[in-house]
C-alpha positions in Angstrom: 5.7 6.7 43.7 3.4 4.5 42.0 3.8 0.9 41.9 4.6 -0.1 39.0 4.7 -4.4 39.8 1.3 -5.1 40.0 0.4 -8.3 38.2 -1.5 -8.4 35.4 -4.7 -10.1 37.2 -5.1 -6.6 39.0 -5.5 -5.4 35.9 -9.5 -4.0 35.5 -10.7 -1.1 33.3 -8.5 1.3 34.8 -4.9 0.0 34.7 -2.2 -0.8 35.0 -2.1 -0.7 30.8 -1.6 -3.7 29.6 -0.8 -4.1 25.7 -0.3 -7.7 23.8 2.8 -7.9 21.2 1.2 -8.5 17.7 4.3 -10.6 17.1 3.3 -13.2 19.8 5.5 -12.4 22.7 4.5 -11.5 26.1 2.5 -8.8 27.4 4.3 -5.8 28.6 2.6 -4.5 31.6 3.0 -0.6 32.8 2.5 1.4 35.9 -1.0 2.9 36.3 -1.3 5.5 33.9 -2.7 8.8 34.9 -3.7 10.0 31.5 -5.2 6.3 30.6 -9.0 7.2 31.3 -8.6 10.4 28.6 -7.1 8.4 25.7 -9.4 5.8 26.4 -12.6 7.6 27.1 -14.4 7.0 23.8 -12.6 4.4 21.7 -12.3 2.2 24.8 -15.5 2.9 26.9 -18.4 1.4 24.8 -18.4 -2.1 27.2 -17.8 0.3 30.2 -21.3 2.8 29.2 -23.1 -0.7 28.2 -22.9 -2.6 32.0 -23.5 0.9 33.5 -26.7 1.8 32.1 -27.5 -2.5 32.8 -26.1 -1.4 36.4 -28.4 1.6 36.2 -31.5 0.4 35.0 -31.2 -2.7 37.8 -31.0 -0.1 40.6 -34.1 2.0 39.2 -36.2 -1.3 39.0 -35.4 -2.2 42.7 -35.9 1.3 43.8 -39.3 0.9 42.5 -39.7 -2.7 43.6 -39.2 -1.5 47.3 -41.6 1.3 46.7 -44.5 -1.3 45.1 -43.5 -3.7 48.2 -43.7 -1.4 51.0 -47.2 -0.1 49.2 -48.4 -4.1 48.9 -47.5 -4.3 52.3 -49.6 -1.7 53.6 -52.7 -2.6 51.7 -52.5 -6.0 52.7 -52.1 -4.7 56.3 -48.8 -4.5 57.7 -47.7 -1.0 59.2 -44.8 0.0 57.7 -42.8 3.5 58.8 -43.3 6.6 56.5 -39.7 7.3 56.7 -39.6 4.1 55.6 -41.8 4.4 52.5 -40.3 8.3 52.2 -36.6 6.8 52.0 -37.4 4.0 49.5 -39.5 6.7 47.5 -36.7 9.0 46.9 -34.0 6.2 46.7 -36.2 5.1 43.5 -36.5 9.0 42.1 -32.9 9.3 42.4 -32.0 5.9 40.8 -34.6 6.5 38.1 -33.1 9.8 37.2 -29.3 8.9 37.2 -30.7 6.0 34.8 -32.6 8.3 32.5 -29.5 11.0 32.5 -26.8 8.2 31.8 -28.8 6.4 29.6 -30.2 9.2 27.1 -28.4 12.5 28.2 -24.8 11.5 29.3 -21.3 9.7 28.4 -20.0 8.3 31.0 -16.4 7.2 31.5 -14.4 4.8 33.6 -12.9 7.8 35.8 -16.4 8.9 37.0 -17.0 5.8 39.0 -13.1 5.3 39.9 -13.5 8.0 43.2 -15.9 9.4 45.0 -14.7 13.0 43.6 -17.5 12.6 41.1 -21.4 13.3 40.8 -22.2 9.9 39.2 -20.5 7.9 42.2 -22.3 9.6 44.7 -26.1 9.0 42.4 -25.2 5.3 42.2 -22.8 3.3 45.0 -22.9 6.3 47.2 -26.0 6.3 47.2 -26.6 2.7 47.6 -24.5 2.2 50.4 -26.1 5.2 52.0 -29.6 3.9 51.7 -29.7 0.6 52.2 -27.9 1.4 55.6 -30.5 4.0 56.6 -33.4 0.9 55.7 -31.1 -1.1 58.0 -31.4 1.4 60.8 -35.0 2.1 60.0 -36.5 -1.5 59.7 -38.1 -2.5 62.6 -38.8 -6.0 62.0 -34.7 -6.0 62.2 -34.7 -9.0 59.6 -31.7 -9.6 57.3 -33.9 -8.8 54.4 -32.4 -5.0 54.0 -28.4 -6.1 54.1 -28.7 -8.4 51.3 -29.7 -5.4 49.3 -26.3 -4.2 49.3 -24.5 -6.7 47.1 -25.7 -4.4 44.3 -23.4 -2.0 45.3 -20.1 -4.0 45.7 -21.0 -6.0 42.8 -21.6 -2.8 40.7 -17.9 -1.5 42.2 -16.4 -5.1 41.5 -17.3 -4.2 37.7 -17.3 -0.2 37.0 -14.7 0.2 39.5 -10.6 -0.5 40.2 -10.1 -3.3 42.6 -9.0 -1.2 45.4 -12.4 0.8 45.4 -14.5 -2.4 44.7 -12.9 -3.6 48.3 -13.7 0.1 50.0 -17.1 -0.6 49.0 -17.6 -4.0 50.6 -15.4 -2.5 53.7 -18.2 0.3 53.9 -21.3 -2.0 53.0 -19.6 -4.3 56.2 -19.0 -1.2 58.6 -22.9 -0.2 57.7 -23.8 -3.9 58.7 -21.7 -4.8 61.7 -21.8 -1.3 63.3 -25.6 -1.4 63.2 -25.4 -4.8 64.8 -23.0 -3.7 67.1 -25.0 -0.9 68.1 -28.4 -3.2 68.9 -26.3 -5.8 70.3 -24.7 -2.9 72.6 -28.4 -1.6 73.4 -29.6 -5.3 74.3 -31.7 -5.5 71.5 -29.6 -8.6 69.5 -27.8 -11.5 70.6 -23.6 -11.8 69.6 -25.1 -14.3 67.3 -26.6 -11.7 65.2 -22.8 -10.0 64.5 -21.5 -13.2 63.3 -24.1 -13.8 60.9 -23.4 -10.7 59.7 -19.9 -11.3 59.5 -20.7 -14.0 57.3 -22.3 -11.6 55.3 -19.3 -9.4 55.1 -17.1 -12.0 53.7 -19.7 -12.8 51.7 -19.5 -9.0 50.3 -15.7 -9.1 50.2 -15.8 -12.6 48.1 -18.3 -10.7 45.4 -15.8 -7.8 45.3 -12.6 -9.7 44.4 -14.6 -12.1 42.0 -16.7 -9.2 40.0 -13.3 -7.1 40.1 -11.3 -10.4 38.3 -14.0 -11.0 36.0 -13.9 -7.4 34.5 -10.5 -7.4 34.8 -10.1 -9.9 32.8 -12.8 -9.2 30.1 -11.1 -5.3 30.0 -8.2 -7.2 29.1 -9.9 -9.5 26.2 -11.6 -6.3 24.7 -8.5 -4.1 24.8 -6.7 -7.0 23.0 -9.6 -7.9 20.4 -9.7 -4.2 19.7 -5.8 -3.6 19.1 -6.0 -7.3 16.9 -8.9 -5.8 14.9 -6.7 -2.8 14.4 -3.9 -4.4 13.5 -6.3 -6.5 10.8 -7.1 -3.3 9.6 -3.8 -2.2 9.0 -2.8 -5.5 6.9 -6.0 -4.7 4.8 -5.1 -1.5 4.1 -1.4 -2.8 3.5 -2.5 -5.5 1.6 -5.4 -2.9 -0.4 -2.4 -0.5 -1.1 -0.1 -3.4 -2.6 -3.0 -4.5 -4.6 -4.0 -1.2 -6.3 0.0 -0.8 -7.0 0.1 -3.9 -9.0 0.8 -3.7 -12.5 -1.2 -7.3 -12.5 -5.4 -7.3 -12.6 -6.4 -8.9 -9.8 -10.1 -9.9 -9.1 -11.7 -11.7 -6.4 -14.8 -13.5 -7.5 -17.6 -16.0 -5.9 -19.6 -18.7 -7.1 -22.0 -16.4 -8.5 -19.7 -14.5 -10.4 -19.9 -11.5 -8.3 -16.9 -9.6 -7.7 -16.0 -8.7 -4.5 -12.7 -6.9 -5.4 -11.1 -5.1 -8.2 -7.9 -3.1 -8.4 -7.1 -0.4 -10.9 -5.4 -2.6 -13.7 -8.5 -5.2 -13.6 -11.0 -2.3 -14.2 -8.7 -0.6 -16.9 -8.9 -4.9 -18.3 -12.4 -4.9 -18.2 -13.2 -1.1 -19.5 -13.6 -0.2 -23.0 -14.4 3.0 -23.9 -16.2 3.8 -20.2 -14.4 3.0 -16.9 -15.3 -0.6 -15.4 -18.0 -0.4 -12.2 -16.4 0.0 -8.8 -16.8 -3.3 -6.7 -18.5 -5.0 -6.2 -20.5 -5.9 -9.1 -21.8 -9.0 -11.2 -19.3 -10.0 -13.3 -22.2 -11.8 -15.9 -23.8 -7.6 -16.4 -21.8 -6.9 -19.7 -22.1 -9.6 -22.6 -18.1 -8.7 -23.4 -17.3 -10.6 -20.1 -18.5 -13.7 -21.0 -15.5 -15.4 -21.8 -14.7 -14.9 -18.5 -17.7 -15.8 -17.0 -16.6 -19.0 -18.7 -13.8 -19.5 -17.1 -14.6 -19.0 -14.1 -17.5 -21.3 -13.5 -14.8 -24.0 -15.4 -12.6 -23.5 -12.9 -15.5 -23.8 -10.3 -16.8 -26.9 -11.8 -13.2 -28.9 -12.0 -12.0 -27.3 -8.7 -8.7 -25.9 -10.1 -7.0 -23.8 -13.0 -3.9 -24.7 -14.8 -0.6 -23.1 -12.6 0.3 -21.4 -15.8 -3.2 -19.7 -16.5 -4.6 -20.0 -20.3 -5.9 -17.2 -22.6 -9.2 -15.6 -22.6 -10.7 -13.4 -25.3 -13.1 -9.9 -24.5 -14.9 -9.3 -27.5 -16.1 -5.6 -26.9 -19.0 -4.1 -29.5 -17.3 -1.8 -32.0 -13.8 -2.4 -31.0 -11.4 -5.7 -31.6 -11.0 -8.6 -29.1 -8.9 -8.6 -26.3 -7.2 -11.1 -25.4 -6.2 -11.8 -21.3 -3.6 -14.6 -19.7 -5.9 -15.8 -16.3 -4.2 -17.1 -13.7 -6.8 -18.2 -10.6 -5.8 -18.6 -7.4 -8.8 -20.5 -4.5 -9.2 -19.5 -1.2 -8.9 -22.6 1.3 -11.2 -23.4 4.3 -10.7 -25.2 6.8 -12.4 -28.8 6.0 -10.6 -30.2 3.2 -13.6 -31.4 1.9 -15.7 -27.8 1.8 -16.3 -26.6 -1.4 -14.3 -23.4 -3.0 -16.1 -20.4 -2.3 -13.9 -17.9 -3.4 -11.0 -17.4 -6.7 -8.6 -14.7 -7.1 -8.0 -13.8 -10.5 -5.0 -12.7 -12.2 -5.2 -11.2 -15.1 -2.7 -9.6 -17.6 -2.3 -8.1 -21.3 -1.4 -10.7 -24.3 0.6 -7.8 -25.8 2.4 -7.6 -22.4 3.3 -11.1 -21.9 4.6 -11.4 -25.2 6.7 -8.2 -24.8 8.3 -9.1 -21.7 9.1 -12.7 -23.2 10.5 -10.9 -25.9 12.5 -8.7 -23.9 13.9 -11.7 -21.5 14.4 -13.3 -25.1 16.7 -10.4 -26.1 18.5 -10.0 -22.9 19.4 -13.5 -22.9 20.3 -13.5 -26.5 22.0 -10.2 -26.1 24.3 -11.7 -23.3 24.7 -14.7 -25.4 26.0 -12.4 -28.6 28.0 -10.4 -25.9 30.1 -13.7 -25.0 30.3 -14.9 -28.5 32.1 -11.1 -29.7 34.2 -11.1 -26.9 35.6 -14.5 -28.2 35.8 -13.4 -31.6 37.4 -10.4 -31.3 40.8 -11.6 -30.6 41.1 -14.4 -33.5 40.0 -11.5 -35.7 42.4 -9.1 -34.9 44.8 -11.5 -35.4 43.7 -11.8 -39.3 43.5 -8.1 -39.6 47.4 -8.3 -38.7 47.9 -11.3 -40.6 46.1 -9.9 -43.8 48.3 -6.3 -43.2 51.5 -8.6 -43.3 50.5 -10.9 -46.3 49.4 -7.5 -48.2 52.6 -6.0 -48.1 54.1 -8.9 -49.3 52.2 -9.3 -52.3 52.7 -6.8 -54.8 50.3 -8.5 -57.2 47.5 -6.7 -57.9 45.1 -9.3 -58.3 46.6 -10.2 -54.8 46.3 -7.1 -53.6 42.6 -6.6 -54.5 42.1 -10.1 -52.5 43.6 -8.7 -49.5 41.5 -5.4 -49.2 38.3 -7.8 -49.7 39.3 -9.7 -46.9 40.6 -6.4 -45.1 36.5 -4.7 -45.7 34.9 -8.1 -44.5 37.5 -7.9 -41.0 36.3 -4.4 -40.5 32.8 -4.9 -40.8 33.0 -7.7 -38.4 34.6 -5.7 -36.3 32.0 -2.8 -36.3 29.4 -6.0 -35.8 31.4 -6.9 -32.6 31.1 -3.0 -31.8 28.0 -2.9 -31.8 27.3 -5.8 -30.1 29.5 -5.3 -27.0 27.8 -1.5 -27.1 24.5 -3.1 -25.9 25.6 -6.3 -24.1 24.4 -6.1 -20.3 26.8 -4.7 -18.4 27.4 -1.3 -15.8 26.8 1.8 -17.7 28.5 4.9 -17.7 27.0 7.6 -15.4 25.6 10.5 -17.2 27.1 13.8 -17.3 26.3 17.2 -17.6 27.3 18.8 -21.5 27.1 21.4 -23.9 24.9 19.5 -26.9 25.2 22.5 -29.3 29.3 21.9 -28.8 29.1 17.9 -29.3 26.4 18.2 -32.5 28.4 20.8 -34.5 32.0 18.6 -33.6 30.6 15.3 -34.7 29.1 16.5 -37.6 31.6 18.1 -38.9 33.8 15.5 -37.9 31.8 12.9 -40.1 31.6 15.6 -42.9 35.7 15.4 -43.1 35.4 11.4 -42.6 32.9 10.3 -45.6 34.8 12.9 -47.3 31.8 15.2 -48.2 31.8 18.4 -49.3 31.8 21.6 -47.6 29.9 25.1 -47.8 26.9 25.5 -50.2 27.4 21.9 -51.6 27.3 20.0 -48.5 24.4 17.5 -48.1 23.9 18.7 -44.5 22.2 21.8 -43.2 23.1 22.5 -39.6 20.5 24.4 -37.1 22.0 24.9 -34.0 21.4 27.8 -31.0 24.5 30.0 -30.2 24.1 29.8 -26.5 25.1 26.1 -24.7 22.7 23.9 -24.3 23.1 21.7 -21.3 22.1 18.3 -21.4 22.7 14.7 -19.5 23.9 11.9 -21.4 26.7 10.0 -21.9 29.4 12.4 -24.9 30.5 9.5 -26.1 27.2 7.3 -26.4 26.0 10.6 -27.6 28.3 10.9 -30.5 27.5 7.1 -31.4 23.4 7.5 -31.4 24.5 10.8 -33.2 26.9 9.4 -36.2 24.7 6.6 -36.8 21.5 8.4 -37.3 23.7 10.5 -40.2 24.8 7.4 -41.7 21.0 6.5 -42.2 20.1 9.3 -43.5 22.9 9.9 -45.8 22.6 6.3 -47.4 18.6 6.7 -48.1 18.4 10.4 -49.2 19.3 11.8 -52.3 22.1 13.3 -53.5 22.9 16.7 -53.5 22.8 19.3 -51.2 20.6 20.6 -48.5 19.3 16.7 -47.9 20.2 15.9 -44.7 19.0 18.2 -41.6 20.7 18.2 -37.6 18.5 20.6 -35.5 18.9 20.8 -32.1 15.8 22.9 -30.2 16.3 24.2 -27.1 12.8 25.7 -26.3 13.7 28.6 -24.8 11.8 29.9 -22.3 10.2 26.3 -21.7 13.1 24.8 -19.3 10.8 22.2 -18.5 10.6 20.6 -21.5 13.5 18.2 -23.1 16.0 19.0 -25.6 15.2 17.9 -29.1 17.6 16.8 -31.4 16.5 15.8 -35.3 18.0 14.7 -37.8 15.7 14.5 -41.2 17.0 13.0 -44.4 14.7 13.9 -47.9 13.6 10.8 -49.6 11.0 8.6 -49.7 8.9 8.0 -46.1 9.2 4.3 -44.7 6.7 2.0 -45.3 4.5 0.8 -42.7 4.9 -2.6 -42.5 9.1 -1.9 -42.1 8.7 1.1 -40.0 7.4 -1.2 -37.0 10.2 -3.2 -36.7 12.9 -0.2 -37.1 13.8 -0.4 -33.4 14.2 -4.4 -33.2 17.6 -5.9 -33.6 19.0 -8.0 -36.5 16.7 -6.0 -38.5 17.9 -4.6 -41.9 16.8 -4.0 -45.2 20.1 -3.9 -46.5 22.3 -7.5 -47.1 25.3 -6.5 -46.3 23.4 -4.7 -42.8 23.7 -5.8 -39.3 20.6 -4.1 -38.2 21.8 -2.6 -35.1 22.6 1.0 -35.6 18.7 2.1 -34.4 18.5 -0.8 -31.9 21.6 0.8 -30.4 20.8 4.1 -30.5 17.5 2.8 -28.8 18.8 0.8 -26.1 21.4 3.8 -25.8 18.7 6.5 -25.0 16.8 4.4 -22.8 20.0 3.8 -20.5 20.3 7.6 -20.1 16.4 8.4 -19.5 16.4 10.1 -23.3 13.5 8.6 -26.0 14.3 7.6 -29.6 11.2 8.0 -32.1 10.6 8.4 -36.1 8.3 10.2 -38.2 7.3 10.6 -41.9 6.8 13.3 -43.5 4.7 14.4 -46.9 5.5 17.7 -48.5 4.2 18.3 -52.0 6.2 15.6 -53.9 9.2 14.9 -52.1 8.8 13.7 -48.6 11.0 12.5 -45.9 12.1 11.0 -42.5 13.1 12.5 -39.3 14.2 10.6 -36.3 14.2 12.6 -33.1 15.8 12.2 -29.6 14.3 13.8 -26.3 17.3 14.5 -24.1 17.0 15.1 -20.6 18.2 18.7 -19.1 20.1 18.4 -15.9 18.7 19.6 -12.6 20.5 21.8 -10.1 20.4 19.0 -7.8 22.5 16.7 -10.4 25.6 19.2 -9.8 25.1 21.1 -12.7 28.1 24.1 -13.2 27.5 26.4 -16.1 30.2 26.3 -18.6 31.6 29.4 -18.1 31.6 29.6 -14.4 35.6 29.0 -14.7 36.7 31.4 -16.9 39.1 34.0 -16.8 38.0 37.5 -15.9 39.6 40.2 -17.3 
């Protein structure tokens, strides 16, 4: 089994895997992995091919160094072996081969140099080890001049190689050297002195082994840790990327210069009119519209900061109206206090959107405020709705009598106030249900028929258009029945008399389940103007005095809470034109828990 409680400092390029926490705790250190050289082979074995080929190429110069030297040698005299000069010859075609094939031809990886199992440890510390012991053997002069040649070898194996073959290699470069020795010491050619110079020697190749081995051990570890901290970098950019492009916010980054390094989506649809806004980075000084920006930007610049609660800019665009932008800025910090901002992150957003959402935080708050103030009111006035019943039947006066219905009207239109009030207040709604709307429309209207006392058949004021089959839609029945009855009051108190003047029509779309129901309700009369028509939706709005101006804020606020949409439009036919408010219902889904109507019923 393999042991797995080796410490991390005999850690080199091949194992034990060693990873770093990216939350700062310790390393976790593993057994030598037997699949580690495949995963790693090209993302982690650039460093690895690089001191190779610097390996390589230093082997292939002294191959030919020994070749030039033995040749100077001769010329200058000095008889030198041709199996000398043969050996050094081919030693340097080998080495400049295997340097040529590595460096142009192959890709290397750790594994190949981990064993001698493979071609490329043979052409390089095989080899080595192998030839420098032969120029040991062959060198007559028997100087030391040959065994210092083979601290290329156990220094390449210190590096390229685990620790346990780096040590092999010094044992081998040792047994080359001392069994050489020992063999001319043997033969009477050497003194003892010569083995323990050599010996020296050997520690000497030993010391080089462990020392090269730690070294790379160590720098396998830095690079395997830079590389998984640049990973994880990359990660938070793209995290950080995806967050930003989500934003509902513009956000720019922009220099000195006014170029702009970054732009998400919402900045570009800021900055575009009528084209889509360049892809950073681009100079934010190119379109004579941004200038107002530009502005601000080199203000900020100049003073060093930007109000915390931003300030407005105006876009004027050729051929369109101005745009006006709340700027927030944001600088990046070095570290010298005293360095000068290089950076600013902007953050812009819509006028028409701040204002909105003010307005909407506006209404909640005053909505929760009107909610509390109904909920106190309504008990002291039911209390004069029973006092007023008593004191009426008292009073047999008619004068009196007329004085008690006033105050009677007056209680129940407070009390349809506090209604409507409490309707909208914040609060848990009702979940929606599953319904037959064709069922609820034809009930409630002809509910409201018999309770405004209208009449019936040919002389009604209300033309019904309803399908025969169910028509399934999720809402709320009751909240339903109130956007519903409301709507008909609105239309009955601005259209005409007579008959045929108010419309309900609910459209199904058949054959288009996809699309929402549609339920209308058009009154004849005169259209809405424009300038009252944009405030129809808003609350406390009313063209009547005696009006609360809720009824189309509720019905609003109502289909919002159930996913449906509220809208109006005029229409113009001939003389006599009208209004028609619509509501887009949502249709349920199978996966809401849907059950047809008649899934339940008897069977004969």
């Amino acid at each position: 089994m393999a042991d797995r409680s080796l410490a991390p400092d005999t850690i080199s390029w091949f194992g034990p895997h060693q990873d770093s926490g990216w939350d700062g705790g310790e390393p976790e250190s593993s057994g030598a992995d037997p699949h580690f050289f495949d995963r790693r082979a090209v993302a982690g074995s650039t460093t690895f091919q690089r001191m190779l080929r610097a390996f390589l190429a230093a082997r292939a110069a002294l191959g030919l160094a020994l070749v030039a030297a033995l040749l100077l040698g001769q010329v200058l005299g000095s008889v030198m072996p041709l199996r000398l000069l043969g050996l050094c010859v081919a030693y340097a075609l080998v080495a400049v081969f295997t340097w040529w094939w590595v460096g142009f031809r192959g890709q290397p990886v750790p594994r190949q140099l981990a064993s001698p199992v493979h071609l490329l440890w043979w052409s390089s510390v095989g080899l080595d080890l192998i030839s420098f012991g032969l120029l040991n053997v062959l060198d007559a002069s028997a100087g030391v001049g040959f065994s210092a040649l083979f601290i290329l070898p156990v220094l390449m194996a210190g590096v390229l190689s685990p620790r346990r073959m780096a040590l092999a290699t010094a044992a081998a470069a040792s047994l080359l050297l001392l069994g050489h020795a020992g063999w001319r010491v043997w033969a009477g050619q050497e003194s003892g002195l010569r083995i323990s110079q050599l010996g020296l020697v050997s520690c000497g190749f030993f010391v080089i082994g462990v020392l090269a081995s730690e070294l790379a051990g160590r720098l396998a570890r830095e690079e395997r840790a830079a590389r998984g901290s640049l990973e994880f970098a990359r990660q938070q950019a793209e995290l950080n990327r995806l967050v930003i492009d989500e934003m509902q916010e513009g956000v720019l980054v922009v220099d000195r210069r006014g170029r702009v390094r970054a732009a998400n989506p919402a900045a570009q649809a800021l900055l575009a009119h009528g084209q889509h806004a360049p892809a950073a980075p681009f100079q934010l000084r190119s379109v004579a519209a941004w200038s107002g920006l530009v502005a601000a930007v080199e203000e900020a610049f100049s003073r060093g900061g930007w109000p915390e609660g931003g300030q407005d800019v105006t876009l004027t665009f050729e051929g369109g109206g101005p745009r006006s932008l709340r700027v927030r800025m944001r600088f990046t910090r070095r570290r010298e206090s005293s360095a000068e901002e290089d950076l600013c992150v902007l953050l812009l957003e819509d006028n028409r959107k701040v204002m909105a959402r003010n307005r909407q935080e506006k209404l909640a708050a005053m909505g929760r405020v009107s909610a509390g103030i109904a909920h106190e009111i309504r008990n002291p006035l039911a209390a004069i709705d029973q006092a007023n019943a008593l004191l009426s039947e008292d009073m047999p006066d008619p004068r009196s009598q007329q004085l008690t219905r006033m105050v009677a009207s007056n209680v129940q239109r407070l009390k349809r106030i506090v209604d409507d009030v409490m309707e909208v207040a914040p609060g848990v709604a009702p979940e929606p249900v599953a319904f037959d709307a064709a069922s609820l429309v034809r009930t409630c209207c002809e509910d409201w028929i018999s309770t405004n006392q209208l009449p019936m058949g040919g002389m009604s004021p209300m033309k019904l258009d309803l399908p025969s089959q169910p028509v399934m839609v999720l809402f709320e029945p009751e909240h339903l029945r109130r956007v519903l009855v409301n709507l008909l009051d609105n239309a009955l108190r601005h259209a005409p008399s007579g008959a045929d003047t108010v419309r309900v029509r609910l459209d199904a779309h058949p054959g288009h389940e996809a699309r929402p129901v549609l339920l209308s309700v058009f009154s004849l009369g005169e259209p809405i103007p424009a300038d009252i028509e944009r405030h129809l939706f808003e609350p406390f709005f009313s063209t009547r005095s005696r009006g609360s101006g809720l009824g189309l804020y509720i019905c609003r606020e109502l289909c919002e809470r159930y996913g449906a949409r509220i809208d109006y439009r005029s229409h113009r036919s001939g003389e006599r034109g009208g209004n028609e408010f619509r509501v887009q219902l949502r249709r349920p889904s199978l996966a809401e828990g849907t059950v047809p109507a008649d899934l339940f019923s008897p069977t004969s």
